[in-house]
Structures are given as structure tokens and as C-alpha cells.
N, C-alpha and C positions, 0 to 999 in steps of 0.2 A: 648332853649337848644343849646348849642355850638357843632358847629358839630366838630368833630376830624378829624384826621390826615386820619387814617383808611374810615371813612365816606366819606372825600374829595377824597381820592382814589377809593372807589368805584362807586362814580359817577361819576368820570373823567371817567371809563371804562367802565359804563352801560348808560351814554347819547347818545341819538338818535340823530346822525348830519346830517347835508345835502350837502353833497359833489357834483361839477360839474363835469364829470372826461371828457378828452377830448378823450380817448381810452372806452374800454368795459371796464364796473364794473365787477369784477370776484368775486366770492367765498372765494377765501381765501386773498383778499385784502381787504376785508370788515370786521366790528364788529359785532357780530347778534343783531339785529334790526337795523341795521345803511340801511338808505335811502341814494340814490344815483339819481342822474337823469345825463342823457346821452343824448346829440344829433348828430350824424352822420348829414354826407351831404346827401341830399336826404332823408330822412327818417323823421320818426315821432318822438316826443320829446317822451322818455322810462324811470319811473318811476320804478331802483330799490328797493327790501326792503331783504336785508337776515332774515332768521327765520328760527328756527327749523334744522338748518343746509342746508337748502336751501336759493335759489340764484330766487325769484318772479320777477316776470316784467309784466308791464303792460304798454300800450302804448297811449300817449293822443294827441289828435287832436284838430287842429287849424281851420278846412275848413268842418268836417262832415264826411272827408272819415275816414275809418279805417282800420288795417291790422293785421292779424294773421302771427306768422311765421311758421303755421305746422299747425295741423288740428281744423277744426271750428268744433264744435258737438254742437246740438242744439236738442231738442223735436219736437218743430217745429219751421216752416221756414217759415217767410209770407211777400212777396213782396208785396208791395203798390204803386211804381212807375215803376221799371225798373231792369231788370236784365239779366247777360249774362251768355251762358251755350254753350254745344256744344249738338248737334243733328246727329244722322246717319239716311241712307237715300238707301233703297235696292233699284238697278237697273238692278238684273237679268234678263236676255231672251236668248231664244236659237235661234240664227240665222246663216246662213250661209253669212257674211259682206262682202266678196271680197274684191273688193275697192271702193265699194260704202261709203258716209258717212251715217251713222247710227245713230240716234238717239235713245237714253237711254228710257226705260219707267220707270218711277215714281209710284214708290210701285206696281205697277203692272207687265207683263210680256212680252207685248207687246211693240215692235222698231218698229220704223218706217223713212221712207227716208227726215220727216221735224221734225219741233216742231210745228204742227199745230195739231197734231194727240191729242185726249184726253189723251193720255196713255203717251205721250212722252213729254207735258209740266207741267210747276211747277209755281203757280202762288204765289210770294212769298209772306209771310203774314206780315215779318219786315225784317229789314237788316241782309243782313249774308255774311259770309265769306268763301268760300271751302277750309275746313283745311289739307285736306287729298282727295283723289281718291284711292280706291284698287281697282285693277282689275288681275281677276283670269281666265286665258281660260281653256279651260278642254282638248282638243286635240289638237295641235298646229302639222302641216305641214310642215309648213316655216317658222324654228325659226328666221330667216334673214328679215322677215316683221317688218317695221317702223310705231310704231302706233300712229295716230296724234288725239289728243283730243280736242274739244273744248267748251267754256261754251260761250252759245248766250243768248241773251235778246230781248224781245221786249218791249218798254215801255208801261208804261199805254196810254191808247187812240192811241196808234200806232200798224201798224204792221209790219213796218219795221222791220227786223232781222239783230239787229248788233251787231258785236261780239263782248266780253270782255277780253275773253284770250284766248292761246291757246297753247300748248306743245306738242313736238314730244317726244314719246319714241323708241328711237335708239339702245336701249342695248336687245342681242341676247334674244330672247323668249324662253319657254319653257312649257312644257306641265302642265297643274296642278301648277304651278309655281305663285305665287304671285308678282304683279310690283304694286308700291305705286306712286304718284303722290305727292307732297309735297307742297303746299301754294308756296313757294320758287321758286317752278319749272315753273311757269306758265310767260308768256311773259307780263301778265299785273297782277293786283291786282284782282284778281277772287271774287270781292264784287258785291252784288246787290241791288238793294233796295227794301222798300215792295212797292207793286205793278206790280214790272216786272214779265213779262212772260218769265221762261228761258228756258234754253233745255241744255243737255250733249250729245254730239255727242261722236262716233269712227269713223275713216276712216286708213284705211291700204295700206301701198306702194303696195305690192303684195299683194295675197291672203291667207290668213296664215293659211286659215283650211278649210274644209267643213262645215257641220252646225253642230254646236257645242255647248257647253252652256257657257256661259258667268255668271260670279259671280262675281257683281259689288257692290264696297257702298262706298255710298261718306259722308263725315263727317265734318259738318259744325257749324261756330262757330257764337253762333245768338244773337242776340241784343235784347230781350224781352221787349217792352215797354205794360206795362199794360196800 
């Protein structure tokens, strides 16, 4: 049967085509059901489709990796090789520091004057990063004390104590007051590997308080190889 005039025009306007576009596929530059595929620099090659009066993407991969641009939801979630995530890590104790330097303890509550103390080392179990440091004093004296931080190592099979970073916080204290420490701020790259033995020290210009309590947590960002 011969198709008509009518017929020819309607599939001119209901064929699904495959356009490359060199900008974003939008909404209403599209025909519904018309498929689109898009590549950006850096990115992964994006496979649109309109329908239903929406604007679908989905993203295809060359190499294995893949990427969401907002949230992944899943039932469950099971790694088999390796994955990365961020971990916090409480370092409260109440001590009166002076200008000794001090060491942090490790989930426990107990400082002490090395990283030799059980309380006050961390024996890391894979690679991490210190993403963050808070540190909260409870009474502060001398809000004019300089507080100088440090993250030490000692390697496997060593016990030499050598340092990895370290920052001074120079900006005026305050009592109950929160100071943050930022990846950024540290004088080298605050990474470690697994195996090291580290330690988080304090040491203070002047003495900023008497004994006081200290509310510490450091927040790090960890390499997980199963």
C-alpha cells in the first residue's frame, strides 16, 4: 500500500534520530524519543533520550570507571577490590600542655610526652590522608598562645620519629571555641601509609590554660584495599 502525503509527514516527525551535539542536549531542542549523545572534554561519553516529557541520561564508559552526577542509591553495596571513604578519629584528654609537646591519644584518653605510649600511637592499617583536624579547648587563659601541630611517623621495622607535617595556629584562641586545621594548611602532604606508626602531637608558645579538657577529631580520608 502507498503511503500518503499525511503518512510521510508523520514519520518525518515521529522518527527516532541520532544527533551529536557539541553543547548540552536540552529539553526543548529535542523531539520525544529523539536520542542524542554528547561528549564534553574530560568527561564520559552521555547517551540522551527525551520521553514522557523528560530529558534521561545515562553515561558510558571506555576504561571501567564510572560516574553519577548527584546521588548513587543502591540496596546494597559490595566492594571486591578497593574503595575510598572518609573516617573520624576522637582524640579527647584533659591535660594541663604548657609548652610541653603533647601527644594525642587514639580513641582513648590518655597524652602523653612521645608516640611511644600505647594510648598515643596509631598503627595504620592502609593509606590515608588528614582531611581535617578540630580542636576545641574548654578554658583558654591566654588566648595570645600559638598552637603548633604535628603528624610524625615511624616506619615499619623502624623507630626512628620522622616528621610528615606540621602547622602553627597563630590566630587569637578562645574559650569553647572551635579552630579547624584544613588538609591545605599543613606544611607538607599529611599522607601516610599502612604500616606506619604515627602520632598527633600539641605544643603551645606560652601556656594557654591550666588542665583543661581538650575535644579533638581528626578526619581522614582512607584508601580501602580489600
Amino acid at each position: 500500500m502507498a503511503l500518503t502525503d499525511r503518512d510521510m509527514r508523520k514519520l518525518a516527525n515521529t522518527k527516532q534520530s541520532s544527533i551529536e551535539f557539541q553543547g548540552k542536549p536540552s529539553i526543548h531542542g529535542m523531539l520525544d524519543g529523539q536520542v542524542a549523545i554528547e561528549k564534553q572534554s574530560n568527561s564520559q561519553l552521555a547517551l540522551y533520550r527525551k520521553k514522557y516529557g523528560k530529558l534521561w541520561k545515562s553515561y558510558m564508559s571506555s576504561n571501567g570507571d564510572q560516574y553519577v552526577d548527584k546521588t548513587l542509591s543502591a540496596n546494597t553495596l559490595k566492594y571486591t577490590n578497593k574503595f575510598i571513604d572518609y573516617r573520624f578519629i576522637a582524640h579527647n584528654f584533659t591535660a594541663d600542655i604548657g609548652t610541653t609537646e603533647t601527644y594525642l591519644p587514639w580513641y582513648g584518653i590518655s597524652d602523653a610526652a612521645n608516640m611511644n605510649a600505647v594510648s598515643t600511637a596509631f598503627l595504620v592499617p592502609f593509606k590515608m590522608t588528614l582531611h581535617k583536624l578540630f580542636v576545641r579547648p574548654e578554658t583558654i587563659s591566654d588566648t595570645s598562645a600559638e598552637l603548633a601541630f604535628a603528624l610524625d611517623k615511624q616506619d615499619d621495622g623502624d623507630t626512628t620519629v620522622d616528621s610528615i607535617a606540621t602547622f602553627t595556629y597563630d590566630t587569637t584562641l578562645a574559650s569553647n571555641t572551635s579552630l579547624t586545621v584544613n588538609r591545605s594548611d599543613w606544611s607538607a602532604n599529611p599522607s601516610v601509609e599502612a604500616g606506619d606508626k604515627i602520632g598527633l602531637s600539641i605544643d603551645a608558645s606560652t601556656d594557654p590554660s591550666g588542665n583543661i579538657d581538650w575535644y579533638v577529631t581528626s578526619v581522614w580520608r582512607v584508601e580501602i584495599v580489600i
